[in-house]
C-alpha positions in Angstrom: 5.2 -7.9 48.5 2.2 -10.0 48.4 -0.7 -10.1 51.1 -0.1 -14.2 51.2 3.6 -13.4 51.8 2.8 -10.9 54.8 0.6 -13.4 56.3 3.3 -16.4 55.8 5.6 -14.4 57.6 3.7 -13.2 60.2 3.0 -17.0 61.1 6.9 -17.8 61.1 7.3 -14.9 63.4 4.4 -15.9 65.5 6.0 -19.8 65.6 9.1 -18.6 66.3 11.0 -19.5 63.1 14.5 -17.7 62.1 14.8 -15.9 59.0 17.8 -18.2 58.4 14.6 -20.7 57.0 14.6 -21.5 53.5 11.2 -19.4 52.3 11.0 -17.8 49.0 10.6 -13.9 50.5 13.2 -11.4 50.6 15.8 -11.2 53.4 14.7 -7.3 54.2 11.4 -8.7 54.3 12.1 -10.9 56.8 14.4 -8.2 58.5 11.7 -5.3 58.2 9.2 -7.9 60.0 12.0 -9.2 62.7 12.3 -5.5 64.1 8.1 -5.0 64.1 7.4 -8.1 65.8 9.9 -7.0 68.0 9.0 -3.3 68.3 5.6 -5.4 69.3 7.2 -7.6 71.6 9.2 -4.8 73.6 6.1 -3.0 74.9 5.7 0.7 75.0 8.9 2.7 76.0 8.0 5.8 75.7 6.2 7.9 78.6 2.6 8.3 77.2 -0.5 7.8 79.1 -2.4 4.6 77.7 -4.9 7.0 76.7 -2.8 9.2 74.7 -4.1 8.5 71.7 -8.0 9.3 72.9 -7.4 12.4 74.5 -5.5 13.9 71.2 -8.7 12.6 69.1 -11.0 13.7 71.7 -9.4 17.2 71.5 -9.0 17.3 67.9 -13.2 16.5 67.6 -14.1 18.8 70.2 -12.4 21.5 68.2 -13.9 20.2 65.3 -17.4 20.1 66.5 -17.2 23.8 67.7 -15.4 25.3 64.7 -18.9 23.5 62.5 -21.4 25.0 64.6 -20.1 28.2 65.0 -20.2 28.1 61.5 -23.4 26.8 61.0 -24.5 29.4 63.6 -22.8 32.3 62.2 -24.3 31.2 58.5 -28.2 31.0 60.3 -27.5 34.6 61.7 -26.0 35.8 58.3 -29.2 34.4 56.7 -32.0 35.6 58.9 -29.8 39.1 58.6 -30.1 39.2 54.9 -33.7 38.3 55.6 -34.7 41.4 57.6 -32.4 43.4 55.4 -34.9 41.6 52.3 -37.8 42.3 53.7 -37.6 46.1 54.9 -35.9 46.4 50.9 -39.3 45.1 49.8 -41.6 46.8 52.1 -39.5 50.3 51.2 -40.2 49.9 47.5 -43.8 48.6 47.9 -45.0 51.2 50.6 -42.3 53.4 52.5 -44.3 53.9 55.1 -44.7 50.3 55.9 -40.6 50.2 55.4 -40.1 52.7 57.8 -42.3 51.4 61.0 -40.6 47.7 60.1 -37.4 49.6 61.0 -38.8 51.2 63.3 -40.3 47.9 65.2 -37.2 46.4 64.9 -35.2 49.0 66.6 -37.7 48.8 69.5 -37.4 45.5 69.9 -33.7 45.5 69.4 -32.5 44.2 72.7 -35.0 41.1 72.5 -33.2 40.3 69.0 -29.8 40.7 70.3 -31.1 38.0 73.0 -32.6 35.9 70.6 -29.0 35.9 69.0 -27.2 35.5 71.5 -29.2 32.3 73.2 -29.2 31.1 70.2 -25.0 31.2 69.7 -25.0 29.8 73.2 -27.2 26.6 72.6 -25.1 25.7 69.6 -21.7 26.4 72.1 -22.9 24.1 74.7 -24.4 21.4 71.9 -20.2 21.8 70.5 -19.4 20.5 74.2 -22.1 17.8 74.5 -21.1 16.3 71.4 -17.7 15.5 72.4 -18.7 14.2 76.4 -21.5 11.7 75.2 
């Protein structure tokens, strides 16, 4: 069916014209758009909220929003990871000694990594939330 045929029956509809009318369109046509306009007409039946369809889309981005920045926080950790991994490779093979007290500085200073990760997985959490309230 043709966009100017929608149209041309969407203004008989709308002026209140039968399908009985001689027009050049199809009688399911006519009968398809009969039962929308009024489906339209009836109003809602159903139980739903009127703001259904916002609080399904505002759960689905929420979920959405926190599933791509745990990601993208999971990939940042992963990478500064493979970093110190790097790095005490490289200082191994250059000087072992140099190697070993990287470790070892990084083992004392373990718990202030850990909360440096952890903040870090937080902040993007709440951000997630934000997202969706603003």
């Amino acid at each position: 069916m043709k966009e100017s045929d929608d149209h041309r029956i969407q203004e008989m509809f709308e002026k209140g014209i039968n399908n009985d009318s001689p027009q050049s369109f199809e009688n399911n046509d006519l009968l398809i758009y009969k039962q929308l306009f009024q489906a339209l007409n009836s109003g809602q039946e159903s139980g739903l909220p009127q703001n259904f369809a916002a609080k399904v889309t505002n759960k689905v981005q929420r979920e959405t929003y926190r599933k791509q920045d745990m990601w993208f926080a999971l990939t940042i950790i992963l990478i500064f990871g493979v970093t110190f991994g790097a790095a005490y490779l490289v200082l191994t093979l250059i000087n072992p000694n140099s190697g070993r007290e990287f470790y070892e500085v990084n083992i004392r200073f373990k718990y202030v990594i850990l909360l440096g990760v952890l903040t870090f997985l937080a902040v993007f959490y709440d951000k997630g939330k934000s997202k969706v309230l603003s």
